[in-house]
Structure formats: structure tokens, C-alpha cells
SEDO-877286 format. One record per atom (N, C-alpha, C): x, y, z. Coordinates in pm, whole numbers, padded with zeros to 5 digits, always signed. Layout:
XYZ
...
END
This chain:
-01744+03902-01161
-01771+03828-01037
-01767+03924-00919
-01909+03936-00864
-01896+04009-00717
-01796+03993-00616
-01737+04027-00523
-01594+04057-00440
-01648+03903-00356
-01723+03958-00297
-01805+03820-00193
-01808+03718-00277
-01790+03661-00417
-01806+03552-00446
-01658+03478-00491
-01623+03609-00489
-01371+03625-00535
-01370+03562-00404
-01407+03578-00289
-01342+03565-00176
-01406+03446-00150
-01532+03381-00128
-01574+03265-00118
-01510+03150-00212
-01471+03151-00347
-01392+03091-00429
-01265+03095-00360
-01176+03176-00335
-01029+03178-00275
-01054+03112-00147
-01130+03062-00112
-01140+03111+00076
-01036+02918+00105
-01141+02826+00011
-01019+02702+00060
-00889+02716+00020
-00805+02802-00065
-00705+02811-00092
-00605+02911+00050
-00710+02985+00055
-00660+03095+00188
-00629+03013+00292
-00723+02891+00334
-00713+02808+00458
-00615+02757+00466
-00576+02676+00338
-00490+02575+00305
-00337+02639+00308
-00340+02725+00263
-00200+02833+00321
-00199+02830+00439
-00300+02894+00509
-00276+02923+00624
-00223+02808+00702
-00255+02706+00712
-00250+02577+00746
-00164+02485+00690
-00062+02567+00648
+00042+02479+00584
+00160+02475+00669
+00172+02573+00692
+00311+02627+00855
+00274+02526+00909
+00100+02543+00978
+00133+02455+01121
+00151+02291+01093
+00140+02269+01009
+00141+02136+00963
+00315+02090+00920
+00403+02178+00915
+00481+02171+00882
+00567+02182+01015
+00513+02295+01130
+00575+02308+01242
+00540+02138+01296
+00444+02096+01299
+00345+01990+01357
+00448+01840+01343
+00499+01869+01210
+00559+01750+01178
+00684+01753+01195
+00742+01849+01205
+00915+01864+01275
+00895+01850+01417
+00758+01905+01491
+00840+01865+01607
+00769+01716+01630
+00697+01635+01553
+00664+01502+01562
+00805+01399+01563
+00870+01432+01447
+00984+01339+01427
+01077+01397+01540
+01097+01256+01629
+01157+01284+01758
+01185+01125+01771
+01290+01073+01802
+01284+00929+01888
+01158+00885+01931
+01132+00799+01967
+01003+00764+02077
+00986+00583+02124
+00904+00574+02233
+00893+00407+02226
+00781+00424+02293
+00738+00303+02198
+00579+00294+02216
+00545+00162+02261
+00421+00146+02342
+00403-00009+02344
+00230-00048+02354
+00191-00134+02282
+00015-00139+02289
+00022-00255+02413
-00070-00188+02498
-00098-00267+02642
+00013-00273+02705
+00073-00140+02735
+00231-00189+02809
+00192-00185+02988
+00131-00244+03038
+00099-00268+03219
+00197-00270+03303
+00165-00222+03408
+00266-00217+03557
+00266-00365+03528
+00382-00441+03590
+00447-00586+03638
+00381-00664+03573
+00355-00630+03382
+00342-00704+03302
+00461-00681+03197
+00435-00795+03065
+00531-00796+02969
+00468-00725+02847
+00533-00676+02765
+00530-00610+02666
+00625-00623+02540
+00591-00574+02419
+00665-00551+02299
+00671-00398+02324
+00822-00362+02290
+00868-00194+02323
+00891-00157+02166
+00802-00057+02126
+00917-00005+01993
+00967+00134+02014
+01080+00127+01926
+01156+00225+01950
+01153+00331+01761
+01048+00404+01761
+01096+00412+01632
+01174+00575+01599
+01263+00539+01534
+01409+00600+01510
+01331+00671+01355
+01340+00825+01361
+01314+00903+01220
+01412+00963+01177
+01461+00955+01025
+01568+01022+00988
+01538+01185+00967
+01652+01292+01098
+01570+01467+01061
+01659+01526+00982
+01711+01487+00942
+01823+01561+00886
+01802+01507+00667
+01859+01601+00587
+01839+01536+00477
+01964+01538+00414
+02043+01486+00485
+02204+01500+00369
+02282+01362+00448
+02235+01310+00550
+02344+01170+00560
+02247+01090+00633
+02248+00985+00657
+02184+00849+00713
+02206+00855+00820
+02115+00784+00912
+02141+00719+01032
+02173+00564+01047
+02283+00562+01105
+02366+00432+01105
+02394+00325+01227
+02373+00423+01343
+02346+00373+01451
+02265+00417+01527
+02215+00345+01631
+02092+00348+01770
+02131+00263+01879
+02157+00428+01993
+02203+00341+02122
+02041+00409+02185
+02013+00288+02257
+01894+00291+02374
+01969+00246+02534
+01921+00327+02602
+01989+00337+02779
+01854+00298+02833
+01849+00124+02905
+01771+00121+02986
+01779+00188+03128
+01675+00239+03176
+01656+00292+03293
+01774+00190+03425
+01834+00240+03484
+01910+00167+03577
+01833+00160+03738
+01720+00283+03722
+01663+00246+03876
+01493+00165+03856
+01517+00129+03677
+01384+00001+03687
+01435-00116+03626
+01548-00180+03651
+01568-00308+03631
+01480-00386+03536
+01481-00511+03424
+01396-00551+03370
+01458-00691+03370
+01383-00803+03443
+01470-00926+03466
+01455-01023+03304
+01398-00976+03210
+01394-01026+03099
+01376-00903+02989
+01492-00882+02881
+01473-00835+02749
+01517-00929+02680
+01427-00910+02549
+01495-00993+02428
+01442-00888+02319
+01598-00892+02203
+01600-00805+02092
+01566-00859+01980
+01419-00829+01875
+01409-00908+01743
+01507-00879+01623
+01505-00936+01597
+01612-00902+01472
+01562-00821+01352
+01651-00722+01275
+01665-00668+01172
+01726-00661+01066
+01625-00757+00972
+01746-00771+00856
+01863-00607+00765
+01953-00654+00777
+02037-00553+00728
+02112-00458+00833
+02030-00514+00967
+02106-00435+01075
+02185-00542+01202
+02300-00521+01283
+02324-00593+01409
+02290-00545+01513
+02294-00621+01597
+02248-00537+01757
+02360-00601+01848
+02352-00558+01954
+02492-00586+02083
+02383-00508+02187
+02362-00635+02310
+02343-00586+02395
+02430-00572+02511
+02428-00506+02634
+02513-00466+02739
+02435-00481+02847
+02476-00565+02969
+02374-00560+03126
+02499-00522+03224
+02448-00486+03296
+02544-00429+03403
+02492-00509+03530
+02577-00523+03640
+02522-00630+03775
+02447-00558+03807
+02348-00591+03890
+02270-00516+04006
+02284-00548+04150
+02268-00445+04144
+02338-00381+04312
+02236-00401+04422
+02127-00490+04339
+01963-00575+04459
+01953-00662+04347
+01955-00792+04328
+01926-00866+04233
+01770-00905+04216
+01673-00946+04150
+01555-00929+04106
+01532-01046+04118
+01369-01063+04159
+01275-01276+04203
+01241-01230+04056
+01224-01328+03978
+01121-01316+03858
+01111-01477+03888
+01016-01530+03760
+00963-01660+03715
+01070-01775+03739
+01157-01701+03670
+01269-01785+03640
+01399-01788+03779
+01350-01722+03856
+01453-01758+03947
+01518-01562+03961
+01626-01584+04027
+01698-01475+04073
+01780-01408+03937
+01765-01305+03916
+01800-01243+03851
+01933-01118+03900
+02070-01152+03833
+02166-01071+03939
+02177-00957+03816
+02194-00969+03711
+02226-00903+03606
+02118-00825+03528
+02148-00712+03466
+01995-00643+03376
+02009-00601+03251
+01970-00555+03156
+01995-00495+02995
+01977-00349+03085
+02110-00321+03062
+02181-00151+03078
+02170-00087+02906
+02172-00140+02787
+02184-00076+02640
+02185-00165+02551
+02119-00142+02474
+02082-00178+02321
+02170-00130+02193
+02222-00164+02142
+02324-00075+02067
+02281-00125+01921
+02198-00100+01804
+02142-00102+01637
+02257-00073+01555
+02321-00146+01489
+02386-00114+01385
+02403-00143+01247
+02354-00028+01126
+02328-00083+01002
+02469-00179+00948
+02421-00263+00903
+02586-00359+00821
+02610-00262+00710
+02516-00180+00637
+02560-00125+00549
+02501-00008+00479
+02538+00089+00416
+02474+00172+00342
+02304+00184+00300
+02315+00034+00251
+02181+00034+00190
+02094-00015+00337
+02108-00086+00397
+02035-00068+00526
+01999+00034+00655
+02106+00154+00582
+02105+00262+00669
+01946+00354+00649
+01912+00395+00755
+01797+00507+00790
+01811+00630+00691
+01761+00612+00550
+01775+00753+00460
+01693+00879+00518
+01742+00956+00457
+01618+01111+00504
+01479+01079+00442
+01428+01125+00559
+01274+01130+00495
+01218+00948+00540
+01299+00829+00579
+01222+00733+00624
+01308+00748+00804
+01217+00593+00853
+01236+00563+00986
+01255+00409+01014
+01275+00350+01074
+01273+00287+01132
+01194+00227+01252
+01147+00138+01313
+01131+00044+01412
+01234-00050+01476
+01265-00070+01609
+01327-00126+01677
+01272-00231+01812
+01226-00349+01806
+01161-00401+01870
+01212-00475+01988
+01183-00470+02141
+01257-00531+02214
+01120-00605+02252
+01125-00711+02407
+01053-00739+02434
+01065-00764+02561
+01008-00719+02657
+01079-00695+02809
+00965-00697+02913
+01023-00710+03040
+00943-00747+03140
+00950-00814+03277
+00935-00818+03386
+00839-00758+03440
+00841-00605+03415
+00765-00521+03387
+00808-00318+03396
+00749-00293+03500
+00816-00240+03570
+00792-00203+03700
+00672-00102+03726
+00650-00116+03853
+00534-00041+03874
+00546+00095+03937
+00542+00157+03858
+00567+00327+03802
+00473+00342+03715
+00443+00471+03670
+00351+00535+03578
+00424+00546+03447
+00547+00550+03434
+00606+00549+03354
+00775+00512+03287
+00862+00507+03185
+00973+00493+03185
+01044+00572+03095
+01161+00611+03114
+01208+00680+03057
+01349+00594+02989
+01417+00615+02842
+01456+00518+02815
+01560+00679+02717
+01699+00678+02736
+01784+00800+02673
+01776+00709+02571
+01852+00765+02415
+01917+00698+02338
+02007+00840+02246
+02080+00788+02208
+02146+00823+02096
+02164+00772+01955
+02122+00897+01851
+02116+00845+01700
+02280+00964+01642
+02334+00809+01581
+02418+00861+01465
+02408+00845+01367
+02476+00978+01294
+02438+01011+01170
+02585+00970+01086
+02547+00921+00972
+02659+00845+00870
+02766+00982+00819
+02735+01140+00865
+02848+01259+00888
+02896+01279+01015
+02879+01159+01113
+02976+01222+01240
+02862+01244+01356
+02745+01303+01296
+02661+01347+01406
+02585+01281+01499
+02602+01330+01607
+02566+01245+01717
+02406+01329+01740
+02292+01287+01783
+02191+01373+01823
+02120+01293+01923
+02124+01351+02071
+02102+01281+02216
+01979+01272+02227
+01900+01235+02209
+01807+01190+02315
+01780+01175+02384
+01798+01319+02539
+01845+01256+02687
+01736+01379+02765
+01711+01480+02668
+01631+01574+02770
+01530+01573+02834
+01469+01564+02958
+01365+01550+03079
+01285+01639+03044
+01154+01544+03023
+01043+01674+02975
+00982+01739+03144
+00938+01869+03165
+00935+01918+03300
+00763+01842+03321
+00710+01857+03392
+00569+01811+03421
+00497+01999+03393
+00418+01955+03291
+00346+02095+03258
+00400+02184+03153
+00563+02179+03119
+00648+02227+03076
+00668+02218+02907
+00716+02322+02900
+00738+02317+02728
+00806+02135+02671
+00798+02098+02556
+00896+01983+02552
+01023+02007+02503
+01131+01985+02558
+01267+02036+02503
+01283+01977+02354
+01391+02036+02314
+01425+02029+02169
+01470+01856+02184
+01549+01761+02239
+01563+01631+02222
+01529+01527+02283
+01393+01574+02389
+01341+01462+02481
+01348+01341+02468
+01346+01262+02588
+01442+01093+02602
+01270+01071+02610
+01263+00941+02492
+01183+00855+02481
+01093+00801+02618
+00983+00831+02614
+00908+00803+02727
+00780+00749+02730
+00806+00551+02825
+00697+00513+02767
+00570+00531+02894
+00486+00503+02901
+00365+00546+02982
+00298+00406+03002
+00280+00388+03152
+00284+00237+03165
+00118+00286+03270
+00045+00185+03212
-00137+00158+03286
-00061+00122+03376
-00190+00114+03470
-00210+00030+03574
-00265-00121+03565
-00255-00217+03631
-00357-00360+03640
-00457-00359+03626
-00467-00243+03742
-00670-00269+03767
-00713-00175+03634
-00660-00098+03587
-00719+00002+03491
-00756-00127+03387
-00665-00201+03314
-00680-00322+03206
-00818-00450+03265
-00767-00444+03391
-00882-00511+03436
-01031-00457+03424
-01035-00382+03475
-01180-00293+03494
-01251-00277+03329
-01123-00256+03247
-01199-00223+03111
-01180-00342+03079
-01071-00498+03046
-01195-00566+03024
-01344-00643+03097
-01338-00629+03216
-01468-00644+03319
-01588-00556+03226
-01527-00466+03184
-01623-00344+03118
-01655-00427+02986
-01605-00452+02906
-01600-00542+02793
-01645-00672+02826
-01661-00762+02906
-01709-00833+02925
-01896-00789+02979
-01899-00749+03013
-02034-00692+03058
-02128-00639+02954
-02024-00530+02835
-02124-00525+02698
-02172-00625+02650
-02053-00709+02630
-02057-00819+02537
-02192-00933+02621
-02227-00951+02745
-02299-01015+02761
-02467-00932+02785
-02465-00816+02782
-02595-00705+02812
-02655-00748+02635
-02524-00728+02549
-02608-00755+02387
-02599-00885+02385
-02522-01009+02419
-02626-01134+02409
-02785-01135+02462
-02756-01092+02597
-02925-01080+02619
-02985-01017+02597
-02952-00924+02538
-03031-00841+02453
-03096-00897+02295
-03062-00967+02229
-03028-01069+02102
-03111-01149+02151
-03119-01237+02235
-03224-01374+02291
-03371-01312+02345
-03354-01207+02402
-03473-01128+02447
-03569-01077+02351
-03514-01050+02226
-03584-01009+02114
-03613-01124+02030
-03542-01216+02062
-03532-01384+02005
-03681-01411+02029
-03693-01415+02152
-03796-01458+02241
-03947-01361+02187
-03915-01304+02210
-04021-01157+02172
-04164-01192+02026
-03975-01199+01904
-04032-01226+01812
-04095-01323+01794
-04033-01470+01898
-04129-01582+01886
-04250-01574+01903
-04291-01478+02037
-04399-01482+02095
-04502-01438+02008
-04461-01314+01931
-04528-01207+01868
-04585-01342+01763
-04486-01387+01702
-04573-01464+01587
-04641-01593+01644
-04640-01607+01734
-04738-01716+01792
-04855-01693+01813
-04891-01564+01903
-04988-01471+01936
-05080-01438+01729
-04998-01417+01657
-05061-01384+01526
-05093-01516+01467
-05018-01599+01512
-05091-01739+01446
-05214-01781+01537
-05229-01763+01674
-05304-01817+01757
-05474-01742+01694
-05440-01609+01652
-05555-01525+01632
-05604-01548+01529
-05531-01597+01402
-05587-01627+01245
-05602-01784+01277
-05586-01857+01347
-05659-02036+01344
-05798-02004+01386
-05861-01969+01441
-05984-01938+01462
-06067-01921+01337
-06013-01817+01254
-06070-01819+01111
-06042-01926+01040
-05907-01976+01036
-05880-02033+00907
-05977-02206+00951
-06033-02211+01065
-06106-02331+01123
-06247-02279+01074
-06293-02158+01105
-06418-02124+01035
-06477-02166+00857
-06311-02094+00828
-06362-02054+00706
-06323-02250+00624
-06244-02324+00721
-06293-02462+00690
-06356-02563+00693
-06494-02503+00782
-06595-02589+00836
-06674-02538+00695
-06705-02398+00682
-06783-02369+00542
-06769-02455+00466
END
């Protein structure tokens, strides 16, 4: 076998090495705390998740504390439940009490506190978890930042509290950070979505129309004959 054809044969194996580090760097620094939310809007409501990855491979994670933000107030959380796990929440007064729907709001969810009942419900190495709250109004900011702390079933505590810089490397335990639209942004795109959706109805009836015409026009042109060729 010519050299050029050794090396064209090796060449996906060469890649696939090569590309094994970064995939490996890629995924350590993926598993990190985080909370996520689909459609989470300024001074709308949302589902928050919080999902918790086990990094370590020799003891469980057993508990999850989450620190709501204290300078964005949230005049409504509620925690879903997890079978095999408890939760305890904590509000602290506020020092400006909050108008929501429901009236005046003096009090807020200051922490979330997850706790497995047991072994077998604990966070093994190598899985994760989800943690679902459901909260709201979120204030109108671009974003929130939410600390937590995960313990580990050996003692270990691992924070979740570091401030990522704007532009800046991401530190080794960055605090969960969710990223909140704007109104008009949700608005505008569905305005935008509404506008496809009616350009291809009329687009659909226009060709509706078209095709009617077309075969009317082809029937109009063959009755002429088919009247000829029935007078014969």
C-alpha cells in the first residue's frame, strides 16, 4: 500500500484522537450547575430549572441549596416536587414590599434547600438531576443570577457563587445564570410568526384560485371541439 493511501486510511482515526481531548475538555467544563428557562421574559412567569450534575465519581450528591437573588424579589415561587427527594423553602421580609396580582407582597423566597430522603435517591456519578421552581413576576433586568451550593454524601461542599466578568474567562464554579428576553423581543417574533403564517395562507388560496382558473380556461378551449366533433 502506497504511503498516501496508509495515511488516507488512518486519517479518520488521526481526527478522532485528535478530537477526543477537546471533547473531553468540552464536557468537564459543561457539567457546571445551571438554570434554564424556555421563554423566561422581563415581568413575566416562568418554569426555572435548575439542573444539578454529579462531577465527582466516588460519593453522591445529597443536597441543593439555591440563593434567590435578594435585589430581584419574586412575589410568587412555587417548588414541584421530587419523588425521593424533600425541599424547605426560606423567605426573608422585604425591606420595599412588592404590588403583584394578588395584592401586596411583604415577604420573598430568599432559598430553596433539595434534600435526597435517601441513598438510592441521591445524585450518583455520572447522572444529574433537574430541579423545578416556578416563579414570577422576574424582574426587568437582562438577567439573574441565582448562587447555590451542592453537597456531596463525603462532606464536600462545592459553591456555586463565582461572577462570570463580562468578556472574561468563566471561573472554575460560576453561580447559575439565567438570561431573561425582553417583551417586545417575544412580541415582535410572534407578530413575525403571525405574518408567515398568514403570507402562506395567501399564498395556498392564490394558487387555489390560479389552478381553478387554469382549468377553466382548458375546459373553455376543448368545448368548442367537443360541440364540433358532436354536431358531426
Amino acid at each position: 500500500m502506497r504511503p498516501t493511501r496508509r495515511l488516507a486510511a488512518r486519517l479518520p482515526v488521526l481526527l478522532a484522537a485528535a478530537a477526543l481531548p477537546v471533547l473531553l475538555i468540552a464536557g468537564a467544563a459543561s457539567a457546571h450547575v445551571t438554570v434554564s428557562s424556555d421563554g423566561a421574559v422581563q415581568g413575566g412567569e416562568a418554569k426555572l430549572t435548575f439542573r444539578v450534575p454529579n462531577e465527582t465519581d466516588h460519593a453522591n450528591t445529597t443536597k441543593v441549596q439555591v440563593f434567590f437573588p435578594a435585589s430581584q424579589p419574586l412575589a410568587s415561587v412555587s417548588v414541584q416536587p421530587i419523588p425521593g427527594w424533600s425541599f424547605r423553602v426560606k423567605t426573608t421580609k422585604l425591606a420595599q414590599p412588592i404590588t403583584s396580582d394578588d395584592g401586596t407582597v411583604t415577604e420573598a423566597v430568599s432559598q430553596v434547600t433539595w434534600t435526597a430522603d435517601s441513598t438510592a435517591s441521591a445524585i450518583t456519578p455520572g447522572e444529574f438531576q433537574d430541579f423545578n421552581v416556578s416563579a414570577g413576576p422576574l424582574p426587568e433586568s437582562p438577567s439573574m443570577v441565582f448562587k447555590a451550593l451542592q453537597t456531596y454524601s463525603d462532606g464536600t461542599i462545592v459553591r456555586w457563587i463565582d461572577a462570570t466578568p463580562a468578556g472574561g474567562a468563566e471561573p472554575e464554579h460560576p453561580a447559575p445564570t439565567l438570561t431573561l428576553a425582553k417583551a417586545e423581543s417575544t412580541t415582535a417574533a410572534s407578530s413575525s410568526n403571525g405574518r408567515a403564517t398568514t403570507a402562506l395562507v395567501l399564498a395556498i388560496v392564490a394558487l387555489v384560485i390560479a389552478l381553478l382558473v387554469a382549468a377553466r380556461v382548458a375546459y373553455s378551449s376543448l368545448a368548442p371541439r367537443m360541440t364540433t366533433r358532436s354536431g358531426k
